[in-house]
C-alpha positions as CSV (number, residue, x, y, z in Angstrom):
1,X,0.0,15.6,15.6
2,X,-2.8,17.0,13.8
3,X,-1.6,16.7,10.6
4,X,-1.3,12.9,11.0
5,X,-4.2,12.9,11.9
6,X,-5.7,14.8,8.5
7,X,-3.4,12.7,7.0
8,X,-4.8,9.6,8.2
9,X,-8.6,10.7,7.4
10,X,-7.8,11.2,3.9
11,X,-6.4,8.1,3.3
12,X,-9.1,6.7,4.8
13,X,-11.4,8.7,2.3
14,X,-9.6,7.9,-0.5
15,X,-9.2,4.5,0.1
16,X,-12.5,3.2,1.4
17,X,-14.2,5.4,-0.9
18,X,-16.6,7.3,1.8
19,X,-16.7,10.7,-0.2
20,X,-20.1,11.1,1.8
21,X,-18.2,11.9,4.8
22,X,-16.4,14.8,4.0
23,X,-19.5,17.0,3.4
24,X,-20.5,15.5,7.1
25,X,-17.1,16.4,8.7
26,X,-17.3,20.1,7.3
27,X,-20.5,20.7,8.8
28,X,-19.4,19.6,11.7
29,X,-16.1,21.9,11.9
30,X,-18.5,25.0,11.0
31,X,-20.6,24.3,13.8
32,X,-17.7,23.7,16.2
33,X,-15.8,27.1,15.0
34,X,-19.5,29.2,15.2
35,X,-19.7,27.5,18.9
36,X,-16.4,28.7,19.4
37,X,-16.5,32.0,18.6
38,X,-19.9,32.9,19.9
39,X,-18.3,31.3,23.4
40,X,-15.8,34.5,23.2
41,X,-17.8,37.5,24.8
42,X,-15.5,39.8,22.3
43,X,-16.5,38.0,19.6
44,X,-20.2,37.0,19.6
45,X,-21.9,40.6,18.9
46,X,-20.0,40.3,15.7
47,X,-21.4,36.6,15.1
48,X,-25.2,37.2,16.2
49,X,-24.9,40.0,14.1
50,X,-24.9,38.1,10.8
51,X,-27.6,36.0,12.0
């Protein structure tokens, strides 16, 4: 399923031409991943460690 639906997002990139997204949709990724791992009590000394 979620490869239809990366499927369907880059079509719609490529398509409509909104290559300003992408930069937009990988920030948004990072941040989710970093909240996502700092939620993990095993996890977030290592990640408040490299800031």
């Amino acid at each position: 399923m979620k490869i239809g639906l990366l499927k369907e997002l880059w079509d719609f990139l490529r398509v409509r031409k909104k290559w300003w997204l992408l930069p937009i949709m990988v920030l948004l990724l990072l941040l989710f991943a970093l909240i996502f791992l700092t939620s993990n009590p095993a996890t977030s000394p290592f990640i408040y460690t490299l800031f």
